[in-house]
C-alpha positions in Angstrom: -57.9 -64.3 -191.0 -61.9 -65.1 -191.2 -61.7 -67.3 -188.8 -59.2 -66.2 -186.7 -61.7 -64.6 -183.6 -63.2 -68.4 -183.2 -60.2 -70.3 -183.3 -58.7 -67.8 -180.5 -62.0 -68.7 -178.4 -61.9 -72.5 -178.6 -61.3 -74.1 -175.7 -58.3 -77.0 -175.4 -61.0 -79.7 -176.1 -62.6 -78.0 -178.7 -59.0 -77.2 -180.4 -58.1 -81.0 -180.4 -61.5 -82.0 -181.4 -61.5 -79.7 -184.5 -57.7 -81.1 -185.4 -59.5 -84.6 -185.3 -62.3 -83.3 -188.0 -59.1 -81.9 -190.3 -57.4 -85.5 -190.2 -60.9 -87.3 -190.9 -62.0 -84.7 -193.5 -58.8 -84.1 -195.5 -57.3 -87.7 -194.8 -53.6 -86.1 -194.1 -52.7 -85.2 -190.1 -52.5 -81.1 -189.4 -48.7 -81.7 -189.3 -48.8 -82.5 -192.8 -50.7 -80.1 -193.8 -48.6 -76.9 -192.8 -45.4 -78.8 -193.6 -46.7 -79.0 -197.4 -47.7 -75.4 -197.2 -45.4 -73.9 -194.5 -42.4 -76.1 -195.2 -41.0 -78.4 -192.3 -39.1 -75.7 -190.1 -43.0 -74.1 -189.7 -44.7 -77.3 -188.6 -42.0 -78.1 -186.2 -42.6 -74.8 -185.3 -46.1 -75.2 -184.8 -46.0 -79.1 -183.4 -43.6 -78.0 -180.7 -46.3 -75.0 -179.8 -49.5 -77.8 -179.5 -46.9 -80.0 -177.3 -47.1 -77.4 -174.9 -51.0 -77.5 -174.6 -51.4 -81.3 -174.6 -52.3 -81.7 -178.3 -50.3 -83.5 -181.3 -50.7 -81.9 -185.1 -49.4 -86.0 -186.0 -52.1 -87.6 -184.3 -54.4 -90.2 -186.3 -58.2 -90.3 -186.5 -59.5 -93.9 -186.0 -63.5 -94.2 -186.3 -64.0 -97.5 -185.2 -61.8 -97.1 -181.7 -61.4 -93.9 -179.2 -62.8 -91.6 -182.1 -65.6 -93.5 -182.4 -67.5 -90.8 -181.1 -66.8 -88.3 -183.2 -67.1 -90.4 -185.5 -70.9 -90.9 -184.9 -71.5 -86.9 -184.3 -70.4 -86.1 -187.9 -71.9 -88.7 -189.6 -75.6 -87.4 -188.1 -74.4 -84.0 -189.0 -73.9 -85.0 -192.4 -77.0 -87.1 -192.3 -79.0 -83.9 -191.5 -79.5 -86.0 -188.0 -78.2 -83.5 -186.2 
């Protein structure tokens, strides 16, 4: 509930980005995550709802290919670079 009013402003982009950072911080897919939590039935649920706006709770976060990018951003950030 904290965070609730910022997650309702993200854009798309920023939705998918921050369901990259979950997957590259806690090393298990979104999807995953509510289906240990939630149970199965709730991460359909939820899976089915980001299908409809282009975004995937199963996707996988790969730093050295199309993440790469990310990748770099966060690692300055935890650097202090940034």
């Amino acid at each position: 509930k904290e965070y609730e009013p910022l997650l309702r402003k993200m854009t798309y982009s920023q939705g998918k980005v921050l369901l990259k950072l979950i997957v590259r911080e806690c090393n298990s897919t979104p999807y995953e995550i509510l289906q240990a939590y939630l149970g199965n039935f709730a991460a359909d649920f939820w899976q089915a709802i980001a299908r409809l706006f282009t975004a995937d709770l199963k996707m996988d976060y790969n730093p050295d290919g199309k993440d790469a990018l990310i990748e770099k951003i966060a690692t300055k950030i935890e650097q202090g670079e940034l």
